[in-house]
Biopython code that builds the backbone (N, CA, C, O; Angstrom):
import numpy as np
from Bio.PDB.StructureBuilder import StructureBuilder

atoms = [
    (1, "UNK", "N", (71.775, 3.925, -27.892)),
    (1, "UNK", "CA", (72.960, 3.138, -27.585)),
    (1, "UNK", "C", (73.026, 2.921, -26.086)),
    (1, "UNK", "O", (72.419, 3.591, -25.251)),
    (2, "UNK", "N", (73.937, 1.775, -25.819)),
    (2, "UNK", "CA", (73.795, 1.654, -24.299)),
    (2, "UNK", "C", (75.377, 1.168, -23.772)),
    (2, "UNK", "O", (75.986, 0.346, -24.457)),
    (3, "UNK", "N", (75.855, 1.600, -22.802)),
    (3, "UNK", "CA", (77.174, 1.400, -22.169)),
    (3, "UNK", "C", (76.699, 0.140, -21.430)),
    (3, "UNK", "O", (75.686, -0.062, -20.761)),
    (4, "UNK", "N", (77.796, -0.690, -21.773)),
    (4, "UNK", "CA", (77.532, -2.189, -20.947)),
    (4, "UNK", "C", (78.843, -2.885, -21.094)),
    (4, "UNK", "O", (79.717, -2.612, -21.917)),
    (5, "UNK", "N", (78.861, -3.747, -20.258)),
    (5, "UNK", "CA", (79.854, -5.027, -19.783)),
    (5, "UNK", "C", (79.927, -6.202, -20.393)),
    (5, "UNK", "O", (78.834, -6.768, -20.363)),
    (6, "UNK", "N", (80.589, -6.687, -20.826)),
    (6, "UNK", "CA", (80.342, -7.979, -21.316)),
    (6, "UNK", "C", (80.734, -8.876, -20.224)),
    (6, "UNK", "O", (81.658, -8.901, -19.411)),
    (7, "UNK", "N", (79.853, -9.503, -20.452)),
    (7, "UNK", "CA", (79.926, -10.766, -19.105)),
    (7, "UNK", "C", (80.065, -12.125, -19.161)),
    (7, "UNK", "O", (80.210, -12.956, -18.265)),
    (8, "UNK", "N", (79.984, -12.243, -20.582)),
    (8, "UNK", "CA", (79.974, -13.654, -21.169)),
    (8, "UNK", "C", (80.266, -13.891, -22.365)),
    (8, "UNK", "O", (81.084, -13.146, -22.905)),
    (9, "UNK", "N", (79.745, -14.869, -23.031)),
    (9, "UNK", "CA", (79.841, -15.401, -24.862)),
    (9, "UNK", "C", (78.741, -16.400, -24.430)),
    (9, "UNK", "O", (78.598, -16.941, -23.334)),
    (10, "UNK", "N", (77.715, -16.560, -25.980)),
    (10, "UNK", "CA", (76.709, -17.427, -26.205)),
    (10, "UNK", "C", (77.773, -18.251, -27.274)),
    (10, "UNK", "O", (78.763, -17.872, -27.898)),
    (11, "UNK", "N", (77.084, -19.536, -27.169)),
    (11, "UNK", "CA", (77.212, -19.879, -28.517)),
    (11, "UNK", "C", (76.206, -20.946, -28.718)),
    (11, "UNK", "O", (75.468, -21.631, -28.009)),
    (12, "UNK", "N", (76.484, -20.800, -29.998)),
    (12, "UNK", "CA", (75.130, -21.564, -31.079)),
    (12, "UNK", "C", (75.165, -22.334, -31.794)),
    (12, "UNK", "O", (74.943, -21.899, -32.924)),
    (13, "UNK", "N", (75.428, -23.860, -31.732)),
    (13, "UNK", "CA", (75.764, -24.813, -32.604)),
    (13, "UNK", "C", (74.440, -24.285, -34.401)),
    (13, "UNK", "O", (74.909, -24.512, -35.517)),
    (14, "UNK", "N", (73.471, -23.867, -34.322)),
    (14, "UNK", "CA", (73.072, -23.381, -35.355)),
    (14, "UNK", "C", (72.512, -21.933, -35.458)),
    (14, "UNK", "O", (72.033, -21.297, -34.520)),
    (15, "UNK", "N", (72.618, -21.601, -36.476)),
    (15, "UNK", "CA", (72.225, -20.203, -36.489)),
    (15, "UNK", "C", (71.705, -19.680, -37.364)),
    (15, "UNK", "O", (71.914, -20.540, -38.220)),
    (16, "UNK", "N", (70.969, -18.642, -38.048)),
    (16, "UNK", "CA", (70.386, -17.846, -39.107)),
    (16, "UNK", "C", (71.856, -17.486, -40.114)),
    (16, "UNK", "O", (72.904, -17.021, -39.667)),
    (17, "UNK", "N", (71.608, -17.809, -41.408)),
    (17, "UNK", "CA", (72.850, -17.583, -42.252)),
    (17, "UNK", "C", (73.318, -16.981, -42.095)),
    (17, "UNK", "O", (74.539, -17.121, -42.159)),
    (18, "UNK", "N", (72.541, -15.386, -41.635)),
    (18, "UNK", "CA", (73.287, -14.401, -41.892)),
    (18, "UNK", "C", (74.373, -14.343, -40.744)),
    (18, "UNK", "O", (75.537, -13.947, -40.673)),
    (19, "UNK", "N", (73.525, -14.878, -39.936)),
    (19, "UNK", "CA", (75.057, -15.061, -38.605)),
    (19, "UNK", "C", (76.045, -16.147, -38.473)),
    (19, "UNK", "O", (76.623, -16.590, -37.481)),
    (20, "UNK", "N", (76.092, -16.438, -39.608)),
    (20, "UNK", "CA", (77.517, -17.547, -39.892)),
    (20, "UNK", "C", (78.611, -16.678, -39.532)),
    (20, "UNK", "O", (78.725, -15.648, -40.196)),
    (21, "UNK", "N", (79.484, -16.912, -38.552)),
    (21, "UNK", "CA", (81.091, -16.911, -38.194)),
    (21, "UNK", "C", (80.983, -15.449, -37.325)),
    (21, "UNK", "O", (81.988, -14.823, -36.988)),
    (22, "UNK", "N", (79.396, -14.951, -36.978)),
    (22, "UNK", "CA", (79.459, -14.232, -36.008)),
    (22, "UNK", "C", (80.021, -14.397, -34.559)),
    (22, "UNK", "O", (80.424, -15.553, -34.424)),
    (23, "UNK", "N", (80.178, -13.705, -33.511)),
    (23, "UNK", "CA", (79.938, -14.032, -32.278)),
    (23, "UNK", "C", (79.375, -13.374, -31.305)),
    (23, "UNK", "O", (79.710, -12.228, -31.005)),
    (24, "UNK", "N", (78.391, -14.087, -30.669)),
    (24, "UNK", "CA", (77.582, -13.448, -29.484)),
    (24, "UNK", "C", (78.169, -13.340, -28.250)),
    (24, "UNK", "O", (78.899, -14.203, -27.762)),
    (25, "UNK", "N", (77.774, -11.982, -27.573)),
    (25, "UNK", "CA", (78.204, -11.803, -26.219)),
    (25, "UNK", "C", (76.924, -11.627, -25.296)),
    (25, "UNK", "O", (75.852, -11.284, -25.794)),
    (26, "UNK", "N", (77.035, -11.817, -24.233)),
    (26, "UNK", "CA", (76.223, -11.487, -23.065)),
    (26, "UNK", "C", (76.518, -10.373, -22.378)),
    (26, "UNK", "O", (77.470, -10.276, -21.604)),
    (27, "UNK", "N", (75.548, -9.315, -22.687)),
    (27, "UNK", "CA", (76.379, -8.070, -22.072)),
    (27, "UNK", "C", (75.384, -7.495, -21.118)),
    (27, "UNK", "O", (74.183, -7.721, -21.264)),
    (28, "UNK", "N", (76.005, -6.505, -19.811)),
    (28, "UNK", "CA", (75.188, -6.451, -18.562)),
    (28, "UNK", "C", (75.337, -4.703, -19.252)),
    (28, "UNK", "O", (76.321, -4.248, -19.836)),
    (29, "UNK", "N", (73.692, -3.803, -18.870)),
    (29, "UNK", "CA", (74.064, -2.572, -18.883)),
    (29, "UNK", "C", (74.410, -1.587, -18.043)),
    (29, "UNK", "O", (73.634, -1.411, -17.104)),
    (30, "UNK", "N", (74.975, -1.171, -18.084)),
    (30, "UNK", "CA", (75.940, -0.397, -17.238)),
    (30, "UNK", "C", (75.146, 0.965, -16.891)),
    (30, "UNK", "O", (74.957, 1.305, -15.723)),
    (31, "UNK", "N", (74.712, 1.691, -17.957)),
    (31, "UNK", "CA", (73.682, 2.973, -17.924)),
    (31, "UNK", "C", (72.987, 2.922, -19.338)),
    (31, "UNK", "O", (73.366, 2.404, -20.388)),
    (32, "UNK", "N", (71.902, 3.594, -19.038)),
    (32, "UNK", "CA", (70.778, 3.283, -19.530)),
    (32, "UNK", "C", (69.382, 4.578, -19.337)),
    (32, "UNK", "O", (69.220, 5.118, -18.243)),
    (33, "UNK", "N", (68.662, 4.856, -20.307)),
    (33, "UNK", "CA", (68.035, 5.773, -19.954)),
    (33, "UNK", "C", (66.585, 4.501, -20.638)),
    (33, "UNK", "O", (66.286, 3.906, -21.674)),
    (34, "UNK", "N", (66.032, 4.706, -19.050)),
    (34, "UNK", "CA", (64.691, 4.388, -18.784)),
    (34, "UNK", "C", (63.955, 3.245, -19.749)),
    (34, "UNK", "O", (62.802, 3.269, -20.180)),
    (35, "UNK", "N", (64.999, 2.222, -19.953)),
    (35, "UNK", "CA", (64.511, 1.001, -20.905)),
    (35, "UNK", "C", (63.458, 0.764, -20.842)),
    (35, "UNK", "O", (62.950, 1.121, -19.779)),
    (36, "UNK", "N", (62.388, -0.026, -21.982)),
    (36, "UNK", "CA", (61.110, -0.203, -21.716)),
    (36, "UNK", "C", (60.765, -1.816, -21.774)),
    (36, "UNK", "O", (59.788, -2.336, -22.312)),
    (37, "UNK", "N", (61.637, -2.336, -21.202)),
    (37, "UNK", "CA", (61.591, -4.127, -20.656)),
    (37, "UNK", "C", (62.499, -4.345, -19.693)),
    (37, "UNK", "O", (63.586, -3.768, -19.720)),
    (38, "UNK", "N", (62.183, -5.147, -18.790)),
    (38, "UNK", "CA", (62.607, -5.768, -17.586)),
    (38, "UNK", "C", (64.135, -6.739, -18.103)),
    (38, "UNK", "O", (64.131, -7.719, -18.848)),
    (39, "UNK", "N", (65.180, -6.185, -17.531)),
    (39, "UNK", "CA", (66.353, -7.469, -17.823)),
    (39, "UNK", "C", (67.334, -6.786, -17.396)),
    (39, "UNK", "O", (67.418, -5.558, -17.416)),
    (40, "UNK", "N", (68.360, -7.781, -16.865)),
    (40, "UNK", "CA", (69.801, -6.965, -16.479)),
    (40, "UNK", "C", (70.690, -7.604, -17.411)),
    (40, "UNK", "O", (71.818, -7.855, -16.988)),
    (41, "UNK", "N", (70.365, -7.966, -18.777)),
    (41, "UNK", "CA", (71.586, -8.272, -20.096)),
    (41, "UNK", "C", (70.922, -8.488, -21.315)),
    (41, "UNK", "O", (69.729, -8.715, -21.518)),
    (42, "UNK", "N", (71.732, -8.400, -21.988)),
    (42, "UNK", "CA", (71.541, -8.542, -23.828)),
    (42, "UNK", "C", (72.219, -9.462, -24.265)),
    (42, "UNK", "O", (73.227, -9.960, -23.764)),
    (43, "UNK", "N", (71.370, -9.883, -25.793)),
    (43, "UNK", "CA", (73.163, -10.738, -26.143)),
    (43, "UNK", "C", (73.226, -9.606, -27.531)),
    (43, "UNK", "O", (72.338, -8.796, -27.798)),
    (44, "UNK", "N", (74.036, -9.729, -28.016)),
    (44, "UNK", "CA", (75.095, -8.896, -28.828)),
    (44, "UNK", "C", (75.779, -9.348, -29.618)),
    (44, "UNK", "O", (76.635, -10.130, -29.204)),
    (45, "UNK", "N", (75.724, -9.115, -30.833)),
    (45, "UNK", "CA", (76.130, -9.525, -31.946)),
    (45, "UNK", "C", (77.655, -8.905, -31.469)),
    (45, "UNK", "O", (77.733, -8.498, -30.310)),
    (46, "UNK", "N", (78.801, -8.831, -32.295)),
    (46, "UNK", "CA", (80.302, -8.963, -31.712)),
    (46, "UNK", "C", (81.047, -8.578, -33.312)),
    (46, "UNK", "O", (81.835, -9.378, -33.816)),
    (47, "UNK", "N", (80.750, -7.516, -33.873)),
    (47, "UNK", "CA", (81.793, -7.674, -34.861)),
    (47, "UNK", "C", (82.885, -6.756, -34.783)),
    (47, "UNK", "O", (83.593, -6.622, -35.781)),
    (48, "UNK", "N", (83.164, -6.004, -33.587)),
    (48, "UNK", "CA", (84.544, -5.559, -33.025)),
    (48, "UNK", "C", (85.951, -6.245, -32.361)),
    (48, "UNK", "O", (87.135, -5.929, -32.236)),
    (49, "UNK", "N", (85.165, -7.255, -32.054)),
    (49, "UNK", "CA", (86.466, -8.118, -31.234)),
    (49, "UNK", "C", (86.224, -7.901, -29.661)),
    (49, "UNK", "O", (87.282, -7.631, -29.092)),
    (50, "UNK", "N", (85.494, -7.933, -29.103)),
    (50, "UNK", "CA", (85.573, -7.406, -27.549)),
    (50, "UNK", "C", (85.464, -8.718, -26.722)),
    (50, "UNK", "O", (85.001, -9.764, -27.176)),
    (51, "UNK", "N", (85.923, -8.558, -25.503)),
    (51, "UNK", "CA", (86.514, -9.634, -24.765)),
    (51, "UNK", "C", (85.637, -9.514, -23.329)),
    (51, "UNK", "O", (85.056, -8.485, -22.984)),
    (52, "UNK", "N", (85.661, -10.921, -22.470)),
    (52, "UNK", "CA", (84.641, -10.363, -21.031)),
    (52, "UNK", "C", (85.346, -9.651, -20.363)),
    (52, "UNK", "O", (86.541, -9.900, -20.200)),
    (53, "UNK", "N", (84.707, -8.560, -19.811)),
    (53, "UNK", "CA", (85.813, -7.852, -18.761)),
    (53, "UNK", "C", (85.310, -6.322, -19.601)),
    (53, "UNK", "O", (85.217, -5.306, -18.912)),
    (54, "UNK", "N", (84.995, -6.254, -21.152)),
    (54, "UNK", "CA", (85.493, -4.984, -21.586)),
    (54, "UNK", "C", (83.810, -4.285, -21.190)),
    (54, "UNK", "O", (82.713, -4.745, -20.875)),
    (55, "UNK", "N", (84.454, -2.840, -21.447)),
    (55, "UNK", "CA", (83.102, -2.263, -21.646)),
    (55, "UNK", "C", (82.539, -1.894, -22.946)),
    (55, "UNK", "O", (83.285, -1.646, -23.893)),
    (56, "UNK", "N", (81.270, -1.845, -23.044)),
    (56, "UNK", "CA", (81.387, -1.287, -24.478)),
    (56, "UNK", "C", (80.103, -0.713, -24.753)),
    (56, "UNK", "O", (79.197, -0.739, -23.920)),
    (57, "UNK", "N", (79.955, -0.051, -26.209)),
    (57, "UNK", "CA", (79.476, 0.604, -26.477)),
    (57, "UNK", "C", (78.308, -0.112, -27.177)),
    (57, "UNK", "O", (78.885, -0.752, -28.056)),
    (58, "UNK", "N", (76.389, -0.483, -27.333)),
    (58, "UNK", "CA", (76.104, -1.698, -27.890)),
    (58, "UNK", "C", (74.996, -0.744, -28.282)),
    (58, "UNK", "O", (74.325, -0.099, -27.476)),
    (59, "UNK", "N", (74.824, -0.708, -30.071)),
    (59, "UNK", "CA", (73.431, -0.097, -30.730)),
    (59, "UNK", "C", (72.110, -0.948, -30.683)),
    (59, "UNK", "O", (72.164, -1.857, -29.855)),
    (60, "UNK", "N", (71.279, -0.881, -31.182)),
    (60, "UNK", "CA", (70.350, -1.161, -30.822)),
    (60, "UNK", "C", (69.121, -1.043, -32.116)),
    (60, "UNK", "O", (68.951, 0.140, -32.414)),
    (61, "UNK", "N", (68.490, -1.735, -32.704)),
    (61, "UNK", "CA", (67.194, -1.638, -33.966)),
    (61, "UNK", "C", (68.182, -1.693, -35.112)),
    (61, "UNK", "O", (69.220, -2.355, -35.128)),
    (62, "UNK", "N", (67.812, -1.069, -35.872)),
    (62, "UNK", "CA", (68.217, -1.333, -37.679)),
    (62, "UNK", "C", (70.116, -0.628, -37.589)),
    (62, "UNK", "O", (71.026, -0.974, -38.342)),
    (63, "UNK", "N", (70.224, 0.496, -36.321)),
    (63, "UNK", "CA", (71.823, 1.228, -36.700)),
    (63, "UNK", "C", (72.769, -0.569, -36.372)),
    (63, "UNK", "O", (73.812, -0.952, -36.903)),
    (64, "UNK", "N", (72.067, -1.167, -35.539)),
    (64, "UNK", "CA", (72.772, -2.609, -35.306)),
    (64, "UNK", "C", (72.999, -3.522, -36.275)),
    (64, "UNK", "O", (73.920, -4.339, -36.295)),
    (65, "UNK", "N", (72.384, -3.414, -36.855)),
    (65, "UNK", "CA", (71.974, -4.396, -38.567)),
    (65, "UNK", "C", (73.452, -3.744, -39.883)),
    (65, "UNK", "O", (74.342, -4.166, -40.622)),
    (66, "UNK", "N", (72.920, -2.714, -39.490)),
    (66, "UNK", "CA", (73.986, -1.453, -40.514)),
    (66, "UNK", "C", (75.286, -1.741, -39.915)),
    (66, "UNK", "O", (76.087, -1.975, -40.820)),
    (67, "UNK", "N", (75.728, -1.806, -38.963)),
    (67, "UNK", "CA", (77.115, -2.205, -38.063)),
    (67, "UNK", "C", (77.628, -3.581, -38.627)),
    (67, "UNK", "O", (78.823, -3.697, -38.898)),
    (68, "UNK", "N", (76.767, -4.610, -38.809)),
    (68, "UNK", "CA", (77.101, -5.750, -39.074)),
    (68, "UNK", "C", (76.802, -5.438, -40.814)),
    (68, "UNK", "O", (76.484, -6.491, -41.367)),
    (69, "UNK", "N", (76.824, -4.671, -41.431)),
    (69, "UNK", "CA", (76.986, -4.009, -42.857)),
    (69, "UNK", "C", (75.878, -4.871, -44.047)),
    (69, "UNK", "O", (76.000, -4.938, -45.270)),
    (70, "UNK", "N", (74.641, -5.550, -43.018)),
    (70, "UNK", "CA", (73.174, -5.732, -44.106)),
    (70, "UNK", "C", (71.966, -5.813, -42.768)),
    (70, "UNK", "O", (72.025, -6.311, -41.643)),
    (71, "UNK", "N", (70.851, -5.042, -43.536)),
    (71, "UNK", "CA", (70.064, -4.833, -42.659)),
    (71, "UNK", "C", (69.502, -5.700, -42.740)),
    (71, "UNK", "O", (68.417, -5.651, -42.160)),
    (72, "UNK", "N", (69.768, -6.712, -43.309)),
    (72, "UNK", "CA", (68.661, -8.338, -43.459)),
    (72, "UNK", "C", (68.859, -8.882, -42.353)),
    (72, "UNK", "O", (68.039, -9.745, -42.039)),
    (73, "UNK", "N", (70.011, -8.576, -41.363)),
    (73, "UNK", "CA", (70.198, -9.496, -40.667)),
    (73, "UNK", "C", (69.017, -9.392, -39.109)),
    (73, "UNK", "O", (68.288, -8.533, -38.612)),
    (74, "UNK", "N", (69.332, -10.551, -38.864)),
    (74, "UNK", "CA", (68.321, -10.972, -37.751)),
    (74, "UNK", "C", (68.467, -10.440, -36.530)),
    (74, "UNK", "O", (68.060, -11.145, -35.606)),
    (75, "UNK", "N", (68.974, -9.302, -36.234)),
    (75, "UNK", "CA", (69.910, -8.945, -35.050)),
    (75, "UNK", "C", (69.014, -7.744, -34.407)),
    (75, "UNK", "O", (68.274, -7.021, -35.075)),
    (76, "UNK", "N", (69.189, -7.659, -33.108)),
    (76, "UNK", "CA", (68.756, -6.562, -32.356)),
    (76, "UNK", "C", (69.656, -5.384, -31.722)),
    (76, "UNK", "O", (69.381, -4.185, -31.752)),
    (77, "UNK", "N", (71.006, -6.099, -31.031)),
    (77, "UNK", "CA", (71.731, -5.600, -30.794)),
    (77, "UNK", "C", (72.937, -5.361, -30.982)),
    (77, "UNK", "O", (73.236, -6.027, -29.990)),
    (78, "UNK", "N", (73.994, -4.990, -31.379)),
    (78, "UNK", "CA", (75.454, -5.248, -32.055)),
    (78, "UNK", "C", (76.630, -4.347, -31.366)),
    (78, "UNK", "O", (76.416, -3.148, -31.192)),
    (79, "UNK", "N", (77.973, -4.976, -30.945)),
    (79, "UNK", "CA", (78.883, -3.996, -30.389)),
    (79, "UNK", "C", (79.063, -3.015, -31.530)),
    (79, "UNK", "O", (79.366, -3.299, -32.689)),
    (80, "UNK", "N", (78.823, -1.788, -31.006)),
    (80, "UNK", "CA", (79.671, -0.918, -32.112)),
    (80, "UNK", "C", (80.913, -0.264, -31.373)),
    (80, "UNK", "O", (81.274, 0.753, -31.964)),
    (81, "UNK", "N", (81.528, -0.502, -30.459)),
    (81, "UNK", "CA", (82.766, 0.220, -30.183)),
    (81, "UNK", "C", (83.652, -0.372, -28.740)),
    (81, "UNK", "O", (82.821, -0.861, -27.974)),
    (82, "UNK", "N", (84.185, -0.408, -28.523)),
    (82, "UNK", "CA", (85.406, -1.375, -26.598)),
    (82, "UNK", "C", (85.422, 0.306, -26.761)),
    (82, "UNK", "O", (85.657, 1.081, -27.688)),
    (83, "UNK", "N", (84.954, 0.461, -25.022)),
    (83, "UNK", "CA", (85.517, 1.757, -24.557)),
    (83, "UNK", "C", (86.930, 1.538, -23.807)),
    (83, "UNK", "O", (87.246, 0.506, -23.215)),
    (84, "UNK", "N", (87.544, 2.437, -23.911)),
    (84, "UNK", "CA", (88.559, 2.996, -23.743)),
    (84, "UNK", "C", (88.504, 3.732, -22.050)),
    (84, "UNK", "O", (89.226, 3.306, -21.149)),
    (85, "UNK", "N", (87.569, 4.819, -21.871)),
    (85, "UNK", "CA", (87.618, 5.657, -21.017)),
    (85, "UNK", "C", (86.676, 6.118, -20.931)),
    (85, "UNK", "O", (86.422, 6.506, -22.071)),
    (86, "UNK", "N", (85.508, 6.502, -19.995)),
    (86, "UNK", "CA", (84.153, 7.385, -19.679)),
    (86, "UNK", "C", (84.446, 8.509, -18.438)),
    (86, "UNK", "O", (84.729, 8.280, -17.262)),
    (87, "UNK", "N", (84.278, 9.781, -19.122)),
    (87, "UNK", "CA", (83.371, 10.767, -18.252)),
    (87, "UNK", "C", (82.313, 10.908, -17.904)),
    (87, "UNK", "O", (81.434, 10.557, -18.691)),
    (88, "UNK", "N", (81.918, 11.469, -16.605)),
    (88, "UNK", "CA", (80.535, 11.324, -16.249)),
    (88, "UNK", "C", (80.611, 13.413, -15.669)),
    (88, "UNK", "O", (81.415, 14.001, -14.946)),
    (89, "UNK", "N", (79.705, 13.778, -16.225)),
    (89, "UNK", "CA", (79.568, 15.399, -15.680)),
    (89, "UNK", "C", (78.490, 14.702, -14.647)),
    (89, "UNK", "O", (77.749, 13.766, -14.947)),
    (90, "UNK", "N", (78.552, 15.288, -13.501)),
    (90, "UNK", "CA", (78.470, 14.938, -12.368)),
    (90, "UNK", "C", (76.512, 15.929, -13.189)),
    (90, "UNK", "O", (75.409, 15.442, -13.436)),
    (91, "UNK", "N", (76.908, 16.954, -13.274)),
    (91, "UNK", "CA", (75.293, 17.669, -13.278)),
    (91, "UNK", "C", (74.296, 17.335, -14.028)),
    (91, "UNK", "O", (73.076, 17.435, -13.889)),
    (92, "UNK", "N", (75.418, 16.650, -15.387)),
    (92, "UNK", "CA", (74.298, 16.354, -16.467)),
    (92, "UNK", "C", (73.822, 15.070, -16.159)),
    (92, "UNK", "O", (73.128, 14.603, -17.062)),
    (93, "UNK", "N", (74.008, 14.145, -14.906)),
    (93, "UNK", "CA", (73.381, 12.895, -14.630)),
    (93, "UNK", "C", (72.346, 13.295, -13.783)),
    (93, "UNK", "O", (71.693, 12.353, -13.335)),
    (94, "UNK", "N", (72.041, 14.281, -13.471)),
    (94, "UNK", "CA", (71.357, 14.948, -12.333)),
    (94, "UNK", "C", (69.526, 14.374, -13.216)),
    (94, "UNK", "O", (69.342, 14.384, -14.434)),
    (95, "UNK", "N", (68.911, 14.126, -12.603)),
    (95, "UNK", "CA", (67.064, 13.614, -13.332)),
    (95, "UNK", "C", (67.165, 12.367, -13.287)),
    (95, "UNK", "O", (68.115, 11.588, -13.368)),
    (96, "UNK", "N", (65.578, 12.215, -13.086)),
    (96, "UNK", "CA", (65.119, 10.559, -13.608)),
    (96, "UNK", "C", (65.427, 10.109, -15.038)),
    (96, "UNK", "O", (65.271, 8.896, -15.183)),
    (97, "UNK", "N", (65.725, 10.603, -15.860)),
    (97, "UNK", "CA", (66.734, 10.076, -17.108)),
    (97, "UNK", "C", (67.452, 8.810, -16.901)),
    (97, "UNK", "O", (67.369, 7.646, -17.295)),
    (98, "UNK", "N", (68.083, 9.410, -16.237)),
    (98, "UNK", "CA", (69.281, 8.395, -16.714)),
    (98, "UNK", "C", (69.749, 8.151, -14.947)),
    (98, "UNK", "O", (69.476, 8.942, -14.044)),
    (99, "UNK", "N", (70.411, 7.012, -14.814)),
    (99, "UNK", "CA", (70.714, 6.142, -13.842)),
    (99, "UNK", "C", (72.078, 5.213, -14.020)),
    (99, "UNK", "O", (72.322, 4.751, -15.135)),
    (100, "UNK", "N", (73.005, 4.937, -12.843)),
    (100, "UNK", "CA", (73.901, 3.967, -12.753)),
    (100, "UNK", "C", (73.372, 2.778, -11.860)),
    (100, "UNK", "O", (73.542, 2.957, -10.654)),
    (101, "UNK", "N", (72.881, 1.827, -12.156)),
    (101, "UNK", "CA", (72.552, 0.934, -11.008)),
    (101, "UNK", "C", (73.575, 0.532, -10.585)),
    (101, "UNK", "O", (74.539, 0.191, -11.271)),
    (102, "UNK", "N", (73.476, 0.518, -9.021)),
    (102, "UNK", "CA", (73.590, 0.468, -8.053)),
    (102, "UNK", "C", (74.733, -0.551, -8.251)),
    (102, "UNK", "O", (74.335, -1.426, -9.020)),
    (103, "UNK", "N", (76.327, -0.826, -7.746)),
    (103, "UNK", "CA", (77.097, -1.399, -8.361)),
    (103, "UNK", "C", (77.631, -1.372, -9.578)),
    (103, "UNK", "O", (78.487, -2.257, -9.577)),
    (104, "UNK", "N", (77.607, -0.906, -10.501)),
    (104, "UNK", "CA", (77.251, -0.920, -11.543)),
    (104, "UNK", "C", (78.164, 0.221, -12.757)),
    (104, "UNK", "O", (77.609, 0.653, -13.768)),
    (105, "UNK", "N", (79.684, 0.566, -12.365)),
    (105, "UNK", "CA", (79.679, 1.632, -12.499)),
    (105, "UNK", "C", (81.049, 1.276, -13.665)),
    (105, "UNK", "O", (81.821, 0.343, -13.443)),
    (106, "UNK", "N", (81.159, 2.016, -14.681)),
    (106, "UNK", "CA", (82.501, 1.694, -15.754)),
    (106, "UNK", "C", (83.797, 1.536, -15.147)),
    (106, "UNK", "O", (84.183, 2.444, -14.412)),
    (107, "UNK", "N", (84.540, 0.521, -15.336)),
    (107, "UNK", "CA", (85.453, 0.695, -14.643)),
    (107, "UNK", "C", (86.582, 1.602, -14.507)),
    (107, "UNK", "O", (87.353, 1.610, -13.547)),
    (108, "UNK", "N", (86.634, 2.316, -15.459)),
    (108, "UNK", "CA", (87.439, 3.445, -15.886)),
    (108, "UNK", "C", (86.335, 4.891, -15.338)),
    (108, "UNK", "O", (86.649, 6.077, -15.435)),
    (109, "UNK", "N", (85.622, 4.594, -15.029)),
    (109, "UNK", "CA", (84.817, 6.160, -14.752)),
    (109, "UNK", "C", (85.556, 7.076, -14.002)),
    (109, "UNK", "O", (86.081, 6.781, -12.928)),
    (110, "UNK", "N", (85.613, 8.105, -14.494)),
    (110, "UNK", "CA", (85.803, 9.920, -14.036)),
    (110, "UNK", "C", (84.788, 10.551, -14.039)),
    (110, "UNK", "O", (84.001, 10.716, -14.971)),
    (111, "UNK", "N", (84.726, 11.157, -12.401)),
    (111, "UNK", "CA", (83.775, 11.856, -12.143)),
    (111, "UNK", "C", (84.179, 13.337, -12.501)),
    (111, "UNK", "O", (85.338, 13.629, -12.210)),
    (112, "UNK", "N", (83.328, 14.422, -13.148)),
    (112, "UNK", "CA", (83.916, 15.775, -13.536)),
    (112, "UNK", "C", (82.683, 16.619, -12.841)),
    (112, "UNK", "O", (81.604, 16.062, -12.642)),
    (113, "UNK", "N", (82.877, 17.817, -12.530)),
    (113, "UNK", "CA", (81.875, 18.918, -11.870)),
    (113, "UNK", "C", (81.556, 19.864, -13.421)),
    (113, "UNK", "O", (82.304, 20.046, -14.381)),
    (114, "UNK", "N", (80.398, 20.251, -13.217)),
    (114, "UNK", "CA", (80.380, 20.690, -14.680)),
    (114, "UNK", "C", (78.801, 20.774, -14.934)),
    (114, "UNK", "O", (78.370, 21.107, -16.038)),
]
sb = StructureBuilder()
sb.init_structure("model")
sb.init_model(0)
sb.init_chain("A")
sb.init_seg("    ")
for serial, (resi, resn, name, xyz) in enumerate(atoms, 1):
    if name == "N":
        sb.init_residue(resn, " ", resi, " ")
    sb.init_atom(name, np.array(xyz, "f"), 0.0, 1.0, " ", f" {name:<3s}", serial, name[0])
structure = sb.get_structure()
C-alpha cells in the first residue's frame, strides 16, 4: 500500500466495462518503500469518494481489484481508505526503507519519539 495525495481526476470519455461509472484520480506518493519504477504519480481507481487535496491510502495488484469487489477488473491501483491523521515514529523511519521525499510530507503528520 502506499500513502499519497491526490492531485487531480482523469477522465475517460471510454473505458473497459468493468470501469463504467468509476472514477480516476491522479495521485502523488507521499511515502513509499523503495518502488521498482520511475514516477512521481498513479492514477487510481476511486471507489471511496476522495477529493484533491485528500490524502489517502492506495492498494496496489489483485488486493486493488478485490476493493473494487471483482478481480476481473482491469485495474492496478485503487483508493482503499481518505486518511484522517498519520503518525510517524521518528525511529522506525530510521533505514534506506522507507523515505519522505523531500517536500512531500502528510499534511496532518505527527512526529512521535519512539
Amino acid at each position: 500500500m502506499i500513502l499519497g495525495r491526490v492531485i487531480g481526476q482523469v477522465w475517460a470519455t471510454r473505458k473497459n466495462p468493468y470501469l463504467s461509472g468509476t472514477k480516476l484520480l491522479l495521485v502523488r506518493p507521499l511515502a513509499w518503500s523503495l518502488p521498482d519504477h520511475d514516477g512521481d504519480h498513479l492514477v487510481a481507481v476511486d471507489p471511496v469518494g476522495a477529493e484533491v487535496g485528500q490524502d489517502v491510502v492506495v492498494c496496489l495488484g489483485l488486493p486493488a481489484r478485490r476493493a473494487l469487489g471483482d478481480t476481473r477488473c482491469p485495474v492496478e491501483a485503487s483508493v482503499a481508505a481518505i486518511v484522517d491523521r498519520v503518525e510517524v515514529y521518528r525511529d522506525a523511519c530510521r533505514g534506506p526503507r522507507f523515505r519522505f521525499p523531500a517536500g512531500r510530507t502528510p499534511a496532518t503528520l505527527h512526529e512521535r519519539e519512539g
